[in-house]
C-alpha positions in Angstrom: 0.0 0.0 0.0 2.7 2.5 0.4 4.3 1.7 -2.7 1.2 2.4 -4.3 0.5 5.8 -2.8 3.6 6.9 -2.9 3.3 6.1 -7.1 0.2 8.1 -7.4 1.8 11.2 -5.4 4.3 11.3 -7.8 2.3 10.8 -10.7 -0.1 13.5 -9.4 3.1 16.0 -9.1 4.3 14.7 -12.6 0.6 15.8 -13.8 0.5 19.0 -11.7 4.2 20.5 -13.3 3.9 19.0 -17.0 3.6 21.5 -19.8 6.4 23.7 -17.8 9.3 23.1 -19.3 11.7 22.9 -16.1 11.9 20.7 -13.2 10.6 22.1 -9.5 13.8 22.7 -7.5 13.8 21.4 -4.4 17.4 22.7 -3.2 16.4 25.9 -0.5 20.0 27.3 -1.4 19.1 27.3 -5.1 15.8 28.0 -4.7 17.2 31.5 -2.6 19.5 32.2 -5.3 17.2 31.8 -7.9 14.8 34.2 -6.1 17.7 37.0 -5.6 18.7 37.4 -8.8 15.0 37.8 -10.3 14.9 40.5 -7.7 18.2 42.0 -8.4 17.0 42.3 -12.1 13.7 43.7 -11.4 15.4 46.2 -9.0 17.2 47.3 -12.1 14.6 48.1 -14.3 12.5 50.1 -12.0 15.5 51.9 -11.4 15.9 52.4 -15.6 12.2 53.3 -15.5 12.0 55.7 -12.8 15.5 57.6 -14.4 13.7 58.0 -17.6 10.3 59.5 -16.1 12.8 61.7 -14.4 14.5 63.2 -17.6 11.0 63.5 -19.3 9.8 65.4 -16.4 12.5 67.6 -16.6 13.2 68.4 -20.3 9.2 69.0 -20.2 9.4 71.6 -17.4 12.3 73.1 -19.4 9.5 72.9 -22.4 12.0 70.3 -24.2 11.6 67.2 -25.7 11.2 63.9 -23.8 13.2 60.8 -24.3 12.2 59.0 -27.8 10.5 56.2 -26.0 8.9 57.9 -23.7 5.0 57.5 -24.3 2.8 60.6 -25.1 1.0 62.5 -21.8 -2.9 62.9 -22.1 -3.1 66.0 -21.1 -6.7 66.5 -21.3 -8.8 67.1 -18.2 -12.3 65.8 -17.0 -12.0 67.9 -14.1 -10.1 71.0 -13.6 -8.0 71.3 -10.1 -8.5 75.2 -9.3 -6.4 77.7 -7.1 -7.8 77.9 -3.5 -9.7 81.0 -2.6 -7.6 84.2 -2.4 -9.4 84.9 1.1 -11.4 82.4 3.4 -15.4 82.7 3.7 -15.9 82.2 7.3 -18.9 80.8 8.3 -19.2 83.5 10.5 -18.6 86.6 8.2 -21.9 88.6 7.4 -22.6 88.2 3.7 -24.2 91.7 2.2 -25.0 89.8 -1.1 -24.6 86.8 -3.7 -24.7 87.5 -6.9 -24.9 84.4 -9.0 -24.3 84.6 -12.7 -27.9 84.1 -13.8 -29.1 86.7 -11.8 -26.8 89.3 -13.8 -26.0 88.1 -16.9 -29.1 89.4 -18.4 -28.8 93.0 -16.6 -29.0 96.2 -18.7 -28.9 99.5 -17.5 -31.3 101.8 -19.3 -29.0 104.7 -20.3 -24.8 104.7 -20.5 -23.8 106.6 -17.6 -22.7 110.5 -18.5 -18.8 111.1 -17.9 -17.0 114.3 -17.4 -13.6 114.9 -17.9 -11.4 115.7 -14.7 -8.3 116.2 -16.3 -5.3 114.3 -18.6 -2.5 113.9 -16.0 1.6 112.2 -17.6 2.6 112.2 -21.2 2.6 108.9 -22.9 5.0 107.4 -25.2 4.7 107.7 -28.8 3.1 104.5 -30.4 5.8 102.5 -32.7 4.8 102.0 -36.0 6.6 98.9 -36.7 4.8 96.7 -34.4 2.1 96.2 -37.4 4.6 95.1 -39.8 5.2 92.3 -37.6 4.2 88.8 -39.0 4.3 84.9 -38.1 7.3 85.0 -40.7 9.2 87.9 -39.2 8.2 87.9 -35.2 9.5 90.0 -32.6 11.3 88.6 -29.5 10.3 90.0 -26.6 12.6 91.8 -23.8 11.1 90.3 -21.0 14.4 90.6 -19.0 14.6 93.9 -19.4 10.6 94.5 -18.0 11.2 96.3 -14.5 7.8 95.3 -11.9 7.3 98.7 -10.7 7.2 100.3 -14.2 4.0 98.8 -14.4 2.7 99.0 -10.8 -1.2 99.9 -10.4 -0.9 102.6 -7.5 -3.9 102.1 -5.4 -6.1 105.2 -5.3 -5.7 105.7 -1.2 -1.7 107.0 -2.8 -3.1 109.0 -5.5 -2.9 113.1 -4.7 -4.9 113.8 -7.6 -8.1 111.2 -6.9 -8.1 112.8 -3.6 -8.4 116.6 -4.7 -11.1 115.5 -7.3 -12.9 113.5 -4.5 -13.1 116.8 -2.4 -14.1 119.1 -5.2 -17.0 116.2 -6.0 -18.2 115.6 -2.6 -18.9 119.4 -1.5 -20.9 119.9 -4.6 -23.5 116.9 -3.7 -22.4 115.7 0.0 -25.3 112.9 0.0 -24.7 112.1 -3.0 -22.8 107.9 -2.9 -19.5 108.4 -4.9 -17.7 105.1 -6.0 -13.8 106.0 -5.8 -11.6 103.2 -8.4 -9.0 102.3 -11.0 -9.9 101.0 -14.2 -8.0 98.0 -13.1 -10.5 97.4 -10.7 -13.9 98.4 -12.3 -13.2 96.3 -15.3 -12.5 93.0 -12.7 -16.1 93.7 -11.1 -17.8 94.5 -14.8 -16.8 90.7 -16.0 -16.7 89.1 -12.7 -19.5 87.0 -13.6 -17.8 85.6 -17.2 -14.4 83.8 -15.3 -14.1 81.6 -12.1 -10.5 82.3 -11.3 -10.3 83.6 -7.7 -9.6 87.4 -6.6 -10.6 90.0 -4.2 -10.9 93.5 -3.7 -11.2 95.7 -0.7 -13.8 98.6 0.5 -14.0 100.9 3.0 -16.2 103.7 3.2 -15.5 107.2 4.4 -18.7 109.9 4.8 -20.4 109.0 1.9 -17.3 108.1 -0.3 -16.9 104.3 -1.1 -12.8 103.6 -2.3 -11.9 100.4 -3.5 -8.6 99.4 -3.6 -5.8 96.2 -4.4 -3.7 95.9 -0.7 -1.7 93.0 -2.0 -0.8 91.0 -4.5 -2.3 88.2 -3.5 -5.4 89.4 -4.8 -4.6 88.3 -8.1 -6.5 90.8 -9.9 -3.7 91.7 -12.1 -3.0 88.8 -13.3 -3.9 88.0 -17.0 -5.1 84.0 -16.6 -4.3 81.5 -20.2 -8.0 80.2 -21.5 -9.6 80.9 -18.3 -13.4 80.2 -20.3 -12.1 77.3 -22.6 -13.4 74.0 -22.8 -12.9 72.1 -19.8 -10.3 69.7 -21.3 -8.7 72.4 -22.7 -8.0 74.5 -19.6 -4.7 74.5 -17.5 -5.1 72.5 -14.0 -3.2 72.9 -10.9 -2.7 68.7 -11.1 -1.2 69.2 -14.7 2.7 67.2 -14.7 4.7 69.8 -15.8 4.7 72.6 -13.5 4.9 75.6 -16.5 1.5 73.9 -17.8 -0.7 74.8 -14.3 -3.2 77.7 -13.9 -0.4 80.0 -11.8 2.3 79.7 -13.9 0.9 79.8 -17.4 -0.6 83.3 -15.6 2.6 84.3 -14.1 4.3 83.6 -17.7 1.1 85.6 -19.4 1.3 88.4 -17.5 4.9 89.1 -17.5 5.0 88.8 -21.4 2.1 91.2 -21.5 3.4 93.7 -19.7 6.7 93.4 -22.2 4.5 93.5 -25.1 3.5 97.0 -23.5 6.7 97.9 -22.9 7.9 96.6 -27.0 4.8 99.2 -28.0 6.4 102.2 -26.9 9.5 104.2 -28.8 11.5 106.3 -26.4 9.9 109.3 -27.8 7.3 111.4 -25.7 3.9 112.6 -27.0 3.5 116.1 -27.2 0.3 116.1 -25.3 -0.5 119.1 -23.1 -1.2 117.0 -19.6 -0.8 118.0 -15.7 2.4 116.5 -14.0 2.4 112.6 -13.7 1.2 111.8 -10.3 3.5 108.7 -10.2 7.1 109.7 -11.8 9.1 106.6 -10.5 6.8 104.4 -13.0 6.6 103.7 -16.6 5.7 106.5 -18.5 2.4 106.7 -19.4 -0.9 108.9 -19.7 -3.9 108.8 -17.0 -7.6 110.1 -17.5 -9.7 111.3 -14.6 -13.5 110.6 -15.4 -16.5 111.0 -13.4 -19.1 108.7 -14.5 -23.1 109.4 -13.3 -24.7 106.3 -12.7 -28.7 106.0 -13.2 -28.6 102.3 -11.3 -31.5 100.0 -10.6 -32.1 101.6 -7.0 -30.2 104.4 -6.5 -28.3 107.1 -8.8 -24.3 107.9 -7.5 -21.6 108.8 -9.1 -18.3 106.5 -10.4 -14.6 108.3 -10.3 -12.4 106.6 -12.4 -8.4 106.6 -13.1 -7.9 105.5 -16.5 -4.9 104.4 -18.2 -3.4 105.1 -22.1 0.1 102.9 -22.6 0.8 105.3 -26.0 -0.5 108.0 -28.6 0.0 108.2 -32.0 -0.4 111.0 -34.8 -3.5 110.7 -36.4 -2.5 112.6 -39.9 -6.2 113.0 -40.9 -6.6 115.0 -37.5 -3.1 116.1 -36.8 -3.3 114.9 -33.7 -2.6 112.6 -31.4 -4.6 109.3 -30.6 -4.7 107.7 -27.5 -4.2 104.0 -27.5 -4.4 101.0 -25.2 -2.1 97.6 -25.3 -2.8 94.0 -24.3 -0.8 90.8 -24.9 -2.7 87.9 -25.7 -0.9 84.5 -25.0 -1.3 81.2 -26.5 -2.3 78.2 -25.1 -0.1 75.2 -25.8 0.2 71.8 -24.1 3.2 69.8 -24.5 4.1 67.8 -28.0 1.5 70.1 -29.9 2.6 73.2 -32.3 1.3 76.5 -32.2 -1.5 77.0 -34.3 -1.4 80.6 -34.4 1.9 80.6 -36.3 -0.1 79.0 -39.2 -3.6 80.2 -38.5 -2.7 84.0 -38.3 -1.3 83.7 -41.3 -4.4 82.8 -43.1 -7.3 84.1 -41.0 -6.4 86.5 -38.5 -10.2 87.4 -37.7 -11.0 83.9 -37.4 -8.0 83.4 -34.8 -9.3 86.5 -32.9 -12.8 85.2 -32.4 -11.6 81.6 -31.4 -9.2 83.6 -28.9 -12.6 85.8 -27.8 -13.7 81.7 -26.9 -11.1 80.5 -24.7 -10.5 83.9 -23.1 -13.4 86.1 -22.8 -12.8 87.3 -19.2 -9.8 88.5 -20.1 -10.6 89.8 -23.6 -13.9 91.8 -22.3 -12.0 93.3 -19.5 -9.6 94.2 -22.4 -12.8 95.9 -24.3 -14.3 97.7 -21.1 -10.3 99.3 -19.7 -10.4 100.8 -23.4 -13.8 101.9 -23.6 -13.4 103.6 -19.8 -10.7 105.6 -21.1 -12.2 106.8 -24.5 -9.3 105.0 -25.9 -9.3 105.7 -29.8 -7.4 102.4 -30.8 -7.0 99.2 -28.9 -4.1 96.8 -30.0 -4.0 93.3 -29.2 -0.7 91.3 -29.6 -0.9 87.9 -30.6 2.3 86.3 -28.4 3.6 82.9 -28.9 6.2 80.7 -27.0 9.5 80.6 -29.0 9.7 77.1 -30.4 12.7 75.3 -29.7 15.0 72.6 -32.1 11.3 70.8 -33.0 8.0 72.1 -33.7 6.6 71.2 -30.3 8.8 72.1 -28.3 8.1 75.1 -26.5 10.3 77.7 -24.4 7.9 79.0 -21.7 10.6 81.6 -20.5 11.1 83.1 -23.9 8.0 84.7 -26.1 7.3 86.2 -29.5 5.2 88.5 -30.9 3.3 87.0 -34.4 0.8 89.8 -35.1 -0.9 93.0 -34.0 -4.3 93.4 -34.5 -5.1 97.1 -34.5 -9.0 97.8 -33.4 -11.5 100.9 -32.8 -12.5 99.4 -29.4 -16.4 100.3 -30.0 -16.1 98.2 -33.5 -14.3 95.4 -31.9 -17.0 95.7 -29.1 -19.6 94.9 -31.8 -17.6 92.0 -33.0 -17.6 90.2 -29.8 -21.2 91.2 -28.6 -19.8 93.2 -25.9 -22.4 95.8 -24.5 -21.4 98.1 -22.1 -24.7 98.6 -20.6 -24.5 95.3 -19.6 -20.7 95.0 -18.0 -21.7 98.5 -15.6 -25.1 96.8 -14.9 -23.1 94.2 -13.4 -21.1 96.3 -11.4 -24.3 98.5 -10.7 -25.4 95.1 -8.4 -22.2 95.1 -6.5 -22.2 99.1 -6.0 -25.4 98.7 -4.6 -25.0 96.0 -2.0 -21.9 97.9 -0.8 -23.9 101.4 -0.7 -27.1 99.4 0.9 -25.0 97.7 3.6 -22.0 100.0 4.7 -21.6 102.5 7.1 -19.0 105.0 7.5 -15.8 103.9 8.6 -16.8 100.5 7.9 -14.7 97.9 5.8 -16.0 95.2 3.1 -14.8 93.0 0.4 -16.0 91.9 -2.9 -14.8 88.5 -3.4 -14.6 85.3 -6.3 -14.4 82.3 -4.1 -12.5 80.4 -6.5 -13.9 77.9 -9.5 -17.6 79.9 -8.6 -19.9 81.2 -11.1 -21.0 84.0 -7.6 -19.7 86.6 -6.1 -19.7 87.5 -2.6 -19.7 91.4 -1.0 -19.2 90.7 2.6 -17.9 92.2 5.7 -14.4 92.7 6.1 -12.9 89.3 7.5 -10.7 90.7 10.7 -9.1 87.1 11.7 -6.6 87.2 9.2 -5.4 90.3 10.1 -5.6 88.8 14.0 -3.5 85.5 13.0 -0.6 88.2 11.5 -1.0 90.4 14.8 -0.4 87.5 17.0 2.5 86.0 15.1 4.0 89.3 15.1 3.4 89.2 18.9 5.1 86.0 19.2 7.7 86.7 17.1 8.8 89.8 19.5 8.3 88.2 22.6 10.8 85.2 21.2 13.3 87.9 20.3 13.0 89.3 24.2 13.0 86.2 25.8 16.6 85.6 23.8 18.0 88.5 25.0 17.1 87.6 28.3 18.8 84.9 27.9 22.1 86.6 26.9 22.0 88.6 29.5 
């Protein structure tokens, strides 16, 4: 009976292994080797694997090629990670109003506001002429090196001498009269705040019966000119997106510094000959602002808007014989890795088609663009179509270095048309948040308008005072650390 079991077993295990190819090994030793080595060389190719993610990852940052068997990134999004909230929304902050975007986006105000003139203050620089000869087969590299930040700082209106002699000469005339106190900057952010979700915030604080708002910090991001902020979901930048240059923040850092040097590439040295008052801000880039009083017939209440406008440069209209005032916007394009720019063929073709499909991915941006030259009477409004510099292939991409392809030159009301931008609209919009503020403030008192971020509402609220609290009480801390260490070295 043993014999025969013992048969069977090994039958059973003859059965169980056939079809294999090698014999079990029943050695431990061998068996420990065996399982080493298998080890060893899967060790090694995780290690090869990893190394080449590594220099794919970083020649894409760079905006380089990746290795040439490295497989191709889908890069489109179901779902787009969005920057957190410039300020927090406590659950215990008062909230004046919500405005969702259905209840303004129909708004109209029944008449254009009236504007007066307060006065041209700066000269600007004169216009140069050669930025419309420019074309996708003779671009222009731009000097972004040489752009200087506070050339192109937006002084708040709480440092402006002028806006505060203006405010004075406006408030004793009608003293109960609500006067809304802004920049351009900040008007335009409130007139299409219902078009992006991008986060931002601005400040308010009333004094008498004078309502100022104002940009305390950067942080506030309303400066900052976002990359297909209203495209296509897929088609959008995310925060989650690989390659760091590709994410929402960095595509608008990279946008808004090439702006600002297509601004600067739009000016010659030479200075208008434009009879102004004295720049109120000498230490900055040269340019030319407008002081305008706009009356406001709102839903509920009638008040008046001050305004500081901005012109980057005149030209000399020879029909006239004078000079024009102009505004100047860079408009970046959107690339993802291992595509080529499509405006170096499409603008070459169809430039109005290109500007239309831009209007589609970027109409925050490109209304705001509309409104800041319509507020200032602006006679021309130039839009620079800026590309990445493409490096030793087609789709590579050099996100530090950019070019100009085209300049499409514009009567803003025309272009306005073209888009089905109404103006009557964009200040009905801002009419709602003027109103909550006037309804709900009292003097002295502080507020913010705010975009929580990837919201189609915005919030005017009471001023949040823990923040300021938190930096109060690390500054505390911080001083009573320094005194205890000199205690101690005493």
């Amino acid at each position: 009976m043993e014999w025969l079991r013992s048969t069977l077993e090994k039958e059973k295990d003859e059965d169980a292994h056939k079809g294999r190819g090698f014999e079990v090994v029943k050695d431990e030793r061998r068996q420990k080797a065996f399982e080493n080595e298998r080890a060893k060389t899967s060790h090694k190719a995780n290690a090869q694997n990893k190394n080449r993610f590594n220099r794919n990852a970083a020649a894409m940052k760079r905006g380089g090629k990746r290795g040439k068997n490295a497989k191709r990134v889908d890069y489109r999004k179901k779902d787009v990670v969005g920057l957190p909230s410039t300020v927090p929304v406590n659950t215990g902050v008062v909230v004046y109003a919500e405005l969702q975007k259905v209840d303004v986006q129909k708004k109209m105000l029944a008449t254009l506001p009236q504007c007066k003139e307060y006065g041209l203050y700066g000269q600007p620089f004169v216009y140069d002429s050669n930025m419309n000869k420019v074309s996708c087969a003779r671009p222009i590299n731009l000097k972004e090196t040489e752009v200087k930040e506070e050339d192109y700082t937006t002084f708040n209106i709480m440092a402006d001498a002028v806006i505060k002699d203006i405010m004075k000469t406006v408030a004793s005339k009608n003293p109960d009269r609500p006067l809304i106190v802004t920049t351009d900057e900040l008007l335009s952010v409130l007139m299409t705040s219902h078009i992006g979700d991008h986060p931002w915030h601005i400040n308010v604080v009333r004094f008498l019966n004078s309502f100022l708002l104002t940009k305390e910090d950067a942080e506030s991001l309303v400066d900052v000119e976002w990359v297909s902020e209203t495209a296509p979901v897929k088609d959008r930048p995310s925060e989650d997106m690989p390659v760091e240059s590709e994410r929402i923040m960095s595509y608008g850092t990279e946008s808004t510094k090439a702006h600002k040097a297509f601004q600067m590439a739009g000016c010659t040295p030479s200075v208008a000959q434009v009879k102004t008052e004295k720049n109120p801000f000498p230490k900055t880039q040269r340019r030319m602002y407008r002081y305008r009083l706009f009356s406001i017939k709102g839903a509920n209440r009638e008040y008046d808007v001050l305004v500081r406008c901005t012109i980057d440069a005149a030209e000399k209209d020879a029909n006239l014989n004078q000079f024009v005032f102009i505004r100047l916007f860079g408009l970046l394009e959107h690339r993802t890795p291992d595509t080529e720019s499509a405006w170096r063929k499409d603008l070459v073709s169809n430039a109005s088609t290109t500007m239309m499909n831009a209007f589609v991915l970027n109409s925050c941006k490109m209304t705001r663009w509309v409104a800041l030259s319509l507020l200032a009477d602006a006679s021309k409004i130039n839009i620079g179509f800026l590309a990445r510099k493409v490096g030793k292939r087609a789709v590579e991409s050099i996100p530090t270095e950019h070019q100009i392809l085209k300049v499409e030159t514009n009567d803003p009301r025309n272009l306005a048309k073209q888009l089905h931008i109404n103006m009557a609209h964009l200040w009905a919009v801002a009419d709602s948040i003027f109103d909550a503020l006037v309804s709900n403030m009292e003097s002295g008192e502080r507020a913010r308008v705010v975009k929580p971020s990837g919201s189609t509402k915005v919030l005017v609220m009471e001023y949040n005072d823990l923040d300021d609290d938190d930096e109060e009480e690390e500054e505390e801390e911080e001083e009573e650390g320094e005194e205890d260490e000199e205690e101690d070295d005493n």
